[in-house]
N, C-alpha and C positions, 0 to 999 in steps of 0.2 A: 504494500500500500504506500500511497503516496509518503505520510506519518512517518511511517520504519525507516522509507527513505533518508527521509531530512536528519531524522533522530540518527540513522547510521552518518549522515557525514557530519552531523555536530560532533558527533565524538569523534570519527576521527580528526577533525579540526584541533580539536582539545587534548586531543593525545598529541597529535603533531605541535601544538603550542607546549602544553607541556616538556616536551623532547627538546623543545627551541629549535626545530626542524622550521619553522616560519621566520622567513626575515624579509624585512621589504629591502633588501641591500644583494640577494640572490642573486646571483646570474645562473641565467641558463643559456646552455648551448644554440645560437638557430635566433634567439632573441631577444627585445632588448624594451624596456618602461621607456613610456614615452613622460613620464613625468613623475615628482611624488606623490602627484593626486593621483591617480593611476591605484595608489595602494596594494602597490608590488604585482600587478599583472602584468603577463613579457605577453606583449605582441612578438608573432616574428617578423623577424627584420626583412626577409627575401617576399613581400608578399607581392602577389601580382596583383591584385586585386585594390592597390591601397587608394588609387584617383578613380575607381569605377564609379559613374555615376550609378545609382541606386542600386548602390553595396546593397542595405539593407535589405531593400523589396529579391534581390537576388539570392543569398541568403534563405531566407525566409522560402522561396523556390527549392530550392537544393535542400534543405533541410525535410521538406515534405519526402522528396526522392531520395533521403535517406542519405545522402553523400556527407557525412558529418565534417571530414576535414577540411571540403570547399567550404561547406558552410560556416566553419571557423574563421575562414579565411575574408570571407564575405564579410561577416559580422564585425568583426576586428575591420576591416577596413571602413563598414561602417561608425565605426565607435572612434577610429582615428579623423573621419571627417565630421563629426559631429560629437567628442567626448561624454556630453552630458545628456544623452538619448536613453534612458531610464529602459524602454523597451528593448533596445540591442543589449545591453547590459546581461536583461533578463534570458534573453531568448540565447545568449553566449552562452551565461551560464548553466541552463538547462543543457544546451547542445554538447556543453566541456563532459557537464558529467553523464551525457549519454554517452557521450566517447573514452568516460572511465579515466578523465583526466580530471581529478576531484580536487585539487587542493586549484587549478585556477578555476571551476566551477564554484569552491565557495567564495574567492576572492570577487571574482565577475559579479553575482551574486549580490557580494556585502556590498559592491559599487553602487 
């Protein structure tokens, strides 16, 4: 259920904070915070998608068709042309932890 869901990644968020596995000072490999408002999410750097006009509505396409990692790629280049879109936000981080990438689904998320 939806519920178990959430409650399964608050812990593990909490466990991971716990650990000090979270830092918004991270790097990962492939990518890079476009800011400290961001609050430690790595866009990647290589995207092809980051001047597409209607990132978002494209995304939003691809993610219907199940293609989760374009629609990351979508979504993110939405959220680089317009930072403060509360909806790409959401729809990232749903889409992150479809794709079993959980610790930038809650970050996306808590955006």
């Amino acid at each position: 259920s939806d519920t178990e869901f959430w409650d399964k990644m608050q812990a593990e968020w909490e466990e991971m904070a716990r650990r000090n596995w979270i830092s918004e000072n991270q790097e990962a490999p492939g990518q890079v915070t476009i800011s400290t408002v961001e609050k430690g999410y790595y866009f990647h750097t290589e995207n092809p998608f980051k001047d597409w006009p209607g990132a978002f509505e494209e995304g939003l396409k691809k993610m219907k068709e199940g293609d989760l990692p374009v629609t990351i790629l979508y979504l993110e280049a939405a959220i680089l042309q317009e930072p403060n879109d509360a909806e790409a936000w959401q729809f990232l981080g749903i889409t992150q932890a479809e794709n079993e990438n959980e610790q930038a689904a809650i970050v996306a998320l808590q955006r």
